[in-house]
N, C-alpha and C positions, 0 to 999 in steps of 0.2 A: 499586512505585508506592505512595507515601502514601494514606491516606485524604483529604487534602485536593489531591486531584490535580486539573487543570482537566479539561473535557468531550473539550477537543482533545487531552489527553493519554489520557483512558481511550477514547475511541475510538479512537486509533491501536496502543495495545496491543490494545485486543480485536479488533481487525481483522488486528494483526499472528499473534496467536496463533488465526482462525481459520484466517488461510493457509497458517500452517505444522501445521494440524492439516488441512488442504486440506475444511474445512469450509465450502462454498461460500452454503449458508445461514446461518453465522452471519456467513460476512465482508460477504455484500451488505445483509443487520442495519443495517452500522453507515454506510451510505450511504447521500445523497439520491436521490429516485426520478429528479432531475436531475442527478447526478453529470456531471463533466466529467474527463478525465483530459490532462494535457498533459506533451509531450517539452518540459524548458525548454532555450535562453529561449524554444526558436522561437514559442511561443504556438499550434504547431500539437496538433490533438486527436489522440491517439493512437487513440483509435476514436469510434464517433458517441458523444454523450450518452445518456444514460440508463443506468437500472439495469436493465434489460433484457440491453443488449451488452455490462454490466460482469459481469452474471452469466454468460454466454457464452462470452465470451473466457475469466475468470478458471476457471469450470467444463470449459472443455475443458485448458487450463494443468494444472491442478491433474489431470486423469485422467491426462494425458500423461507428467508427471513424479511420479511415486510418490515421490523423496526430494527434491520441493521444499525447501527451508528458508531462509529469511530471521532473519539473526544480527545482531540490534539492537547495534550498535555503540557511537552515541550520538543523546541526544535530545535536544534543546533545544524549551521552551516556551514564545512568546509571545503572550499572549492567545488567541486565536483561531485558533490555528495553531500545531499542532506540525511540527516538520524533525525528520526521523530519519534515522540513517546507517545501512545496512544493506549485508552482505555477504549477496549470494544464491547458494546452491549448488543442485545437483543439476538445472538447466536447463541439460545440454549438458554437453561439454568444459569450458569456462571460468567462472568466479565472476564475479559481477557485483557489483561496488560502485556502491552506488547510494543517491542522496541523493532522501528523498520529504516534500514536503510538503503537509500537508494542508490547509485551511482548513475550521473547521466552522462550522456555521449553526444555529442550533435542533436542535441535539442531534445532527447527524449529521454526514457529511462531504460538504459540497457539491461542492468541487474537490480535484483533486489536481496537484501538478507533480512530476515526475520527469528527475532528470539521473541517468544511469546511463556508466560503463565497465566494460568487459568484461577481464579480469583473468585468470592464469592459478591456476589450483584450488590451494588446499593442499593 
């Protein structure tokens, strides 16, 4: 990543590198205290709002699975919002490809949407 990278790009690495470091205080860091998380396109919430049940959920994830790791594929940046391609292993039998976008707002990441398939492992 450049020195002149946008906010929504160094947020989404440093949030991607605290998950696969399963550092749960540095990943909910780089989140609004409103965080929203959503399955696209359904526009449905993956769990309630806040940073509260993102640190929860993300904090029990991260004990459960000891070789988490999410493998940045590709990232594209516009404005306000980075899309990143990730394949995720070490959650289960199967790999998950899975497309995440962020949108950020004053320096953090307000929303997120995620389309995800589930894949068979290399």
């Amino acid at each position: 990543m450049s020195g002149s990278a946008s906010a929504s790009e160094r947020l989404a690495q440093k949030q991607l590198d605290a998950y696969n470091s399963r550092d749960i205080d540095a990943f909910v860091a780089c989140y609004s205290p409103t965080v929203q998380v959503f399955s696209f396109p359904s526009m449905i919430l993956r769990f309630p709002a806040g940073i509260d049940e993102l640190k929860s959920r993300y904090g029990l994830m991260f004990a459960q699975y000891p070789e988490l790791h999410a493998k940045l594929v590709k990232r594209m940046v516009h404005g306000d919002k980075c899309v990143d391609e990730e394949y995720v292993t070490g959650r289960g039998d199967q790999a998950i490809k899975a497309v995440a976008v962020y949108w950020v707002k004053d320096n953090l990441i307000e929303t997120v949407w995620f389309l995800e398939e589930k894949t068979e492992s290399e």
